[in-house]
DSSP file (Angstrom, degrees, kcal/mol; ACC not computed):
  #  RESIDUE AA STRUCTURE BP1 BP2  ACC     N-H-->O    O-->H-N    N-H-->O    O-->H-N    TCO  KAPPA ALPHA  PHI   PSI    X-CA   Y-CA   Z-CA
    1    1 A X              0   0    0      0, 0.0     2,-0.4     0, 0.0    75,-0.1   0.000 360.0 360.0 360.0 131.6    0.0    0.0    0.0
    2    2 A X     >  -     0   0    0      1,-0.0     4,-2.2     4,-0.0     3,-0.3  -0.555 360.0-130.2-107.4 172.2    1.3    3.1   -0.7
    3    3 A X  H >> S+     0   0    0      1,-0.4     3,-0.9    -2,-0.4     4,-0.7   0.764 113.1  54.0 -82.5 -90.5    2.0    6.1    1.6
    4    4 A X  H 3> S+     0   0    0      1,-0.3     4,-0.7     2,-0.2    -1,-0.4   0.495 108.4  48.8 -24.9 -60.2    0.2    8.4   -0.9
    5    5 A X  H >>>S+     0   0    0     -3,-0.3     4,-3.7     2,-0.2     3,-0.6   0.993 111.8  49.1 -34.1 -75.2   -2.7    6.0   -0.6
    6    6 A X  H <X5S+     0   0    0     -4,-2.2     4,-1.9    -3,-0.9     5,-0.2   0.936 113.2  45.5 -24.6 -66.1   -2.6    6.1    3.5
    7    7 A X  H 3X5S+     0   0    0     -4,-0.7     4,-1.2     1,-0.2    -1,-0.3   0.667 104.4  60.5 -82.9   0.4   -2.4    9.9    3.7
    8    8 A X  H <X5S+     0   0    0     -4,-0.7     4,-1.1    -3,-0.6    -1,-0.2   0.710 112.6  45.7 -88.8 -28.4   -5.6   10.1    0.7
    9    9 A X  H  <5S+     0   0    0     -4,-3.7     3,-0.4     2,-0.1    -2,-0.2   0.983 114.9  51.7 -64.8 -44.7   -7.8    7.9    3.9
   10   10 A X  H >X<S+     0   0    0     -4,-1.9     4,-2.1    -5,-0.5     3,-0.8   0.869 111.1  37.9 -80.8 -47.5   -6.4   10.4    6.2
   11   11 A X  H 3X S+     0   0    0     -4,-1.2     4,-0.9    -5,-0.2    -1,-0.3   0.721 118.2  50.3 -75.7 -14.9   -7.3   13.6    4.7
   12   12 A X  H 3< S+     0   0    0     -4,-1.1    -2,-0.2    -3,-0.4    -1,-0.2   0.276 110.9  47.3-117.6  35.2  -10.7   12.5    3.6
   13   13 A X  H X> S+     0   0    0     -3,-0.8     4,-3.1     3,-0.1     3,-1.4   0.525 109.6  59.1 -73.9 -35.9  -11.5   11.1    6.8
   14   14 A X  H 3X S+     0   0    0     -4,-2.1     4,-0.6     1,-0.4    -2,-0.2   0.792 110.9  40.1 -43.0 -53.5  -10.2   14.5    8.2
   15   15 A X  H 3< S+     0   0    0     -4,-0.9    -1,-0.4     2,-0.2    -3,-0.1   0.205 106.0  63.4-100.6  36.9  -12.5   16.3    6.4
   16   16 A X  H X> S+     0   0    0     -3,-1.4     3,-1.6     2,-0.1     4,-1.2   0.735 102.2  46.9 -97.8 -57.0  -15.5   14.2    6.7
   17   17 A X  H 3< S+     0   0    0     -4,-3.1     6,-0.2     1,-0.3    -2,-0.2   0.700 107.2  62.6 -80.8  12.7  -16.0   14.4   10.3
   18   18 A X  T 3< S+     0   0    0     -4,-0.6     3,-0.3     1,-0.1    -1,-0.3   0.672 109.9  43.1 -68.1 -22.2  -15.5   18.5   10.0
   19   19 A X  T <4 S+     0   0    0     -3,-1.6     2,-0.3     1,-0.3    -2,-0.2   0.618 121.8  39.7-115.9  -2.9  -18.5   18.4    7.9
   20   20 A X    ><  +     0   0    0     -4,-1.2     3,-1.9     1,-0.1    -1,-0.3  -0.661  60.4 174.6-134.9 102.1  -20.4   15.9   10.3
   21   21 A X  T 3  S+     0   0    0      1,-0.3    -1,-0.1    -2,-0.3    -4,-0.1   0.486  76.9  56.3 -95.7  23.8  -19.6   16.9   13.7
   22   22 A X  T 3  S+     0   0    0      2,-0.1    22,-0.3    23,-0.0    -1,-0.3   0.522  86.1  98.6 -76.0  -8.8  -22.1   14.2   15.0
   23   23 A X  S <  S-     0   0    0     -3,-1.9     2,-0.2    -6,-0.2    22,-0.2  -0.390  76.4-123.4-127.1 167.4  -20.7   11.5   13.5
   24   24 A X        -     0   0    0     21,-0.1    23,-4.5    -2,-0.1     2,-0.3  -0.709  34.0-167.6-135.4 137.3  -18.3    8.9   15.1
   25   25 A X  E     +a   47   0A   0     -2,-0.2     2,-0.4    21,-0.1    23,-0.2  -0.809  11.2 173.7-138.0 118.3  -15.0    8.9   13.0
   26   26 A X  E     +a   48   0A   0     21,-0.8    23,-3.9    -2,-0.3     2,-0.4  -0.907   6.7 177.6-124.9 114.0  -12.1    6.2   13.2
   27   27 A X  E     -a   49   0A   0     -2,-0.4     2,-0.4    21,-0.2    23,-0.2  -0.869  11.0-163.7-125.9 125.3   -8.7    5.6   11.0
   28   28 A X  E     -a   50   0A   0     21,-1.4    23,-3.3    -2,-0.4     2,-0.4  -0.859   6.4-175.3 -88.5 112.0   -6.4    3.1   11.9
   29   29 A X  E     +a   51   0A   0     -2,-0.4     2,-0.3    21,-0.1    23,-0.2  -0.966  11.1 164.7-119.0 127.7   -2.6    2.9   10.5
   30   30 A X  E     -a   52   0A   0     21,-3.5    23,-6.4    -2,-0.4     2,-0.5  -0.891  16.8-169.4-159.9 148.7   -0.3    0.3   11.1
   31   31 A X  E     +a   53   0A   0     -2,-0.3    23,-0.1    21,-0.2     2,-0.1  -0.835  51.7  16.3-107.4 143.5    2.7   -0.8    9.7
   32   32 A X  S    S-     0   0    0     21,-0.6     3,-0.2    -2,-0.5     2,-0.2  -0.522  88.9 -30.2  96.3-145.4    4.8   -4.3   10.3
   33   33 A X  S    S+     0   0    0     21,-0.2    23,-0.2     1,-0.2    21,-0.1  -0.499 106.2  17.9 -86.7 165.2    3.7   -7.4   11.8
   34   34 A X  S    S+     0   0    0     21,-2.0     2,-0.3     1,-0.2    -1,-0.2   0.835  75.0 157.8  75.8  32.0    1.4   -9.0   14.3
   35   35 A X        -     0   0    0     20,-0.5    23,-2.2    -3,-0.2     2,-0.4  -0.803  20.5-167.1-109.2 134.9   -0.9   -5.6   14.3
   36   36 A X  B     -c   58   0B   0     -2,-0.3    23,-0.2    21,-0.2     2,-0.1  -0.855   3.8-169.4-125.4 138.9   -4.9   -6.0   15.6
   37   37 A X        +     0   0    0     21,-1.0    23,-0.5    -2,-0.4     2,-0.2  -0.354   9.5 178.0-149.8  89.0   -7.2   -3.6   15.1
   38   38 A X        -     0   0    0     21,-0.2     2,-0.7    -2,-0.1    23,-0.3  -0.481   2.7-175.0-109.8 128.1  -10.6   -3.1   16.4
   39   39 A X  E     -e   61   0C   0     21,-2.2    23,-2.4    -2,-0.2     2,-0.5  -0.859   6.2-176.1-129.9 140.9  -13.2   -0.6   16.1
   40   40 A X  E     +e   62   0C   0     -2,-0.7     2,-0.3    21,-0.2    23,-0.2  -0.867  13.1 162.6-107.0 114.1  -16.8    0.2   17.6
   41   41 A X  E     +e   63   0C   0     21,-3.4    23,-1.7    -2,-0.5     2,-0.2  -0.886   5.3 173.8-125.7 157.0  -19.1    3.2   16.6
   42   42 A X  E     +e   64   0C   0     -2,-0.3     2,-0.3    21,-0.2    23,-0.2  -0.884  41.1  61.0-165.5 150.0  -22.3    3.3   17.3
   43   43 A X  E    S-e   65   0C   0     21,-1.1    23,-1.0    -2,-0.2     3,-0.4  -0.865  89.9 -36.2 115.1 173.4  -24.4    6.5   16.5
   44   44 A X  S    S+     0   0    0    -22,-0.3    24,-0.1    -2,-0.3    -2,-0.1  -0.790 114.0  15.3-120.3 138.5  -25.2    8.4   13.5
   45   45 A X  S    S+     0   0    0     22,-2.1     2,-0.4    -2,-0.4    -1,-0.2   0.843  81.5 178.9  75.5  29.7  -22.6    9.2   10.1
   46   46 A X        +     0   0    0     -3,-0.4    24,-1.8    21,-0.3     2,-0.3  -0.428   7.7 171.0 -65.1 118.8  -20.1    6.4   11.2
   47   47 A X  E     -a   25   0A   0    -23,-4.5   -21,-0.8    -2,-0.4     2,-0.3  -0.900  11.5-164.6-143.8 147.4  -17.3    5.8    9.1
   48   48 A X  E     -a   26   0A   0     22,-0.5    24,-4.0    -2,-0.3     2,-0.2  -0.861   7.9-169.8 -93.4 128.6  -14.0    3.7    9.4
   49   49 A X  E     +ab  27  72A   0    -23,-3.9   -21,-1.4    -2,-0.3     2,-0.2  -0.864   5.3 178.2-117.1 146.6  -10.6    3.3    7.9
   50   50 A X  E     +ab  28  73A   0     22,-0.6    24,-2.0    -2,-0.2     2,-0.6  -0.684   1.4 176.1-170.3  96.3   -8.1    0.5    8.5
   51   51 A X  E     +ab  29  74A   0    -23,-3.3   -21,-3.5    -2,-0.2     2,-0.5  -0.851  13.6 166.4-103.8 118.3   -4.7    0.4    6.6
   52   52 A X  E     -ab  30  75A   0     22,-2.5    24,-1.6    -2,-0.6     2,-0.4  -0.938  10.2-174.8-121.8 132.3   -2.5   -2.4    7.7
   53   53 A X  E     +ab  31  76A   0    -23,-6.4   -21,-0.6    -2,-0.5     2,-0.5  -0.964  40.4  36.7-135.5 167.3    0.7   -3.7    6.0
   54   54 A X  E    S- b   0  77A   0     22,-1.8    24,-1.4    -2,-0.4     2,-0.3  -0.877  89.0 -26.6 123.2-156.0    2.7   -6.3    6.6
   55   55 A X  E    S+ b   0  78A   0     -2,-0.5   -21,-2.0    22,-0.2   -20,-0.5  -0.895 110.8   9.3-120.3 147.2    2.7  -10.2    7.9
   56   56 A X  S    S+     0   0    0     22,-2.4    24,-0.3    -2,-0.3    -1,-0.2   0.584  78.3 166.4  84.9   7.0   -0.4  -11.5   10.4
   57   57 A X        +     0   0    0     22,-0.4    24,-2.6    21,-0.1     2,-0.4  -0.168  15.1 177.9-122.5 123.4   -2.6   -8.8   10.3
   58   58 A X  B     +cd  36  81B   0    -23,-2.2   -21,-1.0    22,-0.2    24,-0.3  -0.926   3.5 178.6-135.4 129.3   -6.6   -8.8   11.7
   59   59 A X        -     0   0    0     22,-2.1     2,-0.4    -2,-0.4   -21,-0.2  -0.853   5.3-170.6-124.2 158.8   -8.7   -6.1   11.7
   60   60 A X        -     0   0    0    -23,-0.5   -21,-2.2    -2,-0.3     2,-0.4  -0.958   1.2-170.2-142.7 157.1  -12.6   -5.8   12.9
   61   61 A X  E     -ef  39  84C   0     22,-1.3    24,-1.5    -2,-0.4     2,-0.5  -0.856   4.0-178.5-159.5 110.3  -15.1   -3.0   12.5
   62   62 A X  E     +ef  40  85C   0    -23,-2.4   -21,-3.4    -2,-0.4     2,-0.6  -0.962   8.2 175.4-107.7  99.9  -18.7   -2.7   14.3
   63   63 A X  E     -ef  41  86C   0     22,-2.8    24,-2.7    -2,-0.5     2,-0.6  -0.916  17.5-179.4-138.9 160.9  -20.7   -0.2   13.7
   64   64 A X  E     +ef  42  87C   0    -23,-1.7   -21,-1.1    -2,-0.6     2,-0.2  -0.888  29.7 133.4-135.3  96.3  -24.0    0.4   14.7
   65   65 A X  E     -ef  43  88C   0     22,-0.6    24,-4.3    -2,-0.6   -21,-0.2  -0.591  50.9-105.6-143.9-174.3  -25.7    3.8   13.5
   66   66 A X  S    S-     0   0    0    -23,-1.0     2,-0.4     1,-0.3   -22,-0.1   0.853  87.3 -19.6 -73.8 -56.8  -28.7    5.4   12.0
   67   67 A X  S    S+     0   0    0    -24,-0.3   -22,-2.1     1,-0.2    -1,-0.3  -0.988 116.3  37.7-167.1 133.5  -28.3    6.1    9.0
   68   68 A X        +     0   0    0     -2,-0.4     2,-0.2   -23,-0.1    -1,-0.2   0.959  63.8 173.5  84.3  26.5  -24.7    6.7    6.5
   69   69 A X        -     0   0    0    -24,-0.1     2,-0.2    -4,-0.1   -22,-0.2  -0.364   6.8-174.5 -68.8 153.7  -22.3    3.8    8.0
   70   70 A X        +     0   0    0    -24,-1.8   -22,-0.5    -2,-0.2     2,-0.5  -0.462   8.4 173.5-167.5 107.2  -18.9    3.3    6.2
   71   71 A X        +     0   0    0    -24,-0.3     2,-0.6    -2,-0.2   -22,-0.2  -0.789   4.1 171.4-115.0 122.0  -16.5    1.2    6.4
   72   72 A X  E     -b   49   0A   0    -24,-4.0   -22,-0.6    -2,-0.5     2,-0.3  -0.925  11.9-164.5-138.2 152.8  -13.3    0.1    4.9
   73   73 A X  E     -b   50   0A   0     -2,-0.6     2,-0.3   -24,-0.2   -22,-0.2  -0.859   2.8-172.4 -94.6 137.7  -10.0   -2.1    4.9
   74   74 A X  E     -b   51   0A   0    -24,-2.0   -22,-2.5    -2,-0.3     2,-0.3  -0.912  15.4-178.7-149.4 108.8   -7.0   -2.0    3.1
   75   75 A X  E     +b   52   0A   0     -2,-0.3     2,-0.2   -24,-0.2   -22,-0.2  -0.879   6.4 179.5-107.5 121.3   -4.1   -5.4    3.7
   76   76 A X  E     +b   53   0A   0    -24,-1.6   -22,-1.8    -2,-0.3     2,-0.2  -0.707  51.0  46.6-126.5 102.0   -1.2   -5.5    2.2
   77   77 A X  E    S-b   54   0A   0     -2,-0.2     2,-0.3   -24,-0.2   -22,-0.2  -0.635  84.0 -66.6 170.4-171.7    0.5   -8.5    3.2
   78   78 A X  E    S+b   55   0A   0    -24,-1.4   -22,-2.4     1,-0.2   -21,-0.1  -0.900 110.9  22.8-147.3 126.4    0.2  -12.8    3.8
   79   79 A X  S    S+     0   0    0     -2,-0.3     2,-0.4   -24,-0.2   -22,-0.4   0.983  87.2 151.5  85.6  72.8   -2.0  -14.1    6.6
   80   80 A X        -     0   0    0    -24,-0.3     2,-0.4   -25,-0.1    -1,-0.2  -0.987  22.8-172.6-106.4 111.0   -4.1  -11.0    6.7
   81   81 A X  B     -d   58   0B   0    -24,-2.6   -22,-2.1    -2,-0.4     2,-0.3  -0.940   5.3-178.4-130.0 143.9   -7.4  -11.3    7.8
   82   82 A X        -     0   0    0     -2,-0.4   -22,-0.1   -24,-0.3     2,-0.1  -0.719   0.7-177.5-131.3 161.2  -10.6   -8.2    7.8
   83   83 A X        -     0   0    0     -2,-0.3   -22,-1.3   -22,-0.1     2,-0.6  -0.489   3.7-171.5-163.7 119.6  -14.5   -8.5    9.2
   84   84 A X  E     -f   61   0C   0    -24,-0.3     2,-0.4    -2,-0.1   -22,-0.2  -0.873   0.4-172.4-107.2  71.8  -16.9   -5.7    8.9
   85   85 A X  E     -f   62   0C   0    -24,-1.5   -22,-2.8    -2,-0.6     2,-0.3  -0.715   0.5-172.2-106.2 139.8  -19.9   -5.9   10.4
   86   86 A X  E     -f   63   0C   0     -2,-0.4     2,-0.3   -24,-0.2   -22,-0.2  -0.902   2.4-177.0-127.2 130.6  -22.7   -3.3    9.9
   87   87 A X  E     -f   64   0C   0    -24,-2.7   -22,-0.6    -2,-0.3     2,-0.2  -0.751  18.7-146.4-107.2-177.1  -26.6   -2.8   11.9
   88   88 A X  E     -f   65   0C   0     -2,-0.3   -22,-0.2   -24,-0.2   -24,-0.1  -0.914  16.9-157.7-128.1 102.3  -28.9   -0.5   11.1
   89   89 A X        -     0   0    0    -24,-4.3     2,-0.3    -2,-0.2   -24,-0.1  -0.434   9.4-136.9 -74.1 166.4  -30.9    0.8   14.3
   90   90 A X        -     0   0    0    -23,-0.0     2,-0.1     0, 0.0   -23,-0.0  -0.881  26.9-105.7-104.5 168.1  -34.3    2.4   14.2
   91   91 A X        -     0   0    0     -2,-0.3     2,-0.3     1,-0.1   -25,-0.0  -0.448  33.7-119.0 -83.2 132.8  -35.2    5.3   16.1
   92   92 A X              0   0    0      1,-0.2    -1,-0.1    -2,-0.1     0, 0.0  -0.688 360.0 360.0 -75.6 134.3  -37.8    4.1   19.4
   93   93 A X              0   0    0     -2,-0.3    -1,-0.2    -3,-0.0    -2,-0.0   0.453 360.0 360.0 -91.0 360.0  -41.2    6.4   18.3
């Protein structure tokens, strides 16, 4: 993965939660081996980044929002493994 890639998550995660200042915002960089990385949002306008390189790698993402989730992963690597799991709540009337 390249570092021009990395910093293109970083800056348009950057300006994403300026333009949603409800919204739950997570990026995760990591470089070498033997790197986990979990994240939990819950809430409205969630979105998630997770760039890993390297050997061994696991990443997880839960989020649990309203309305507008997003999530992504980016491995570059061997024995890399990702899961992304997404609800959608409704609002109690």
């Amino acid at each position: 993965m390249s570092k021009r890639m990395i910093m293109a998550a970083v800056v348009s995660l950057a300006f994403t939660s300026v333009a949603f200042a409800q919204s739950n915002s997570a990026v995760t960089v990591q470089i070498g081996g033997l790197n986990n990385s979990v994240v939990t949002q819950s809430g409205a306008r969630n979105t998630a980044t997770t760039v890993q390189t390297g050997f061994v790698n696991s990443s997880r993402i839960t989020q649990a929002g309203y309305i507008s989730n997003s999530a992504e992963v980016g491995q570059a690597g061997a024995i890399n493994s990702s899961t992304i799991t997404q609800f959608t709540l409704t609002r109690r009337r």
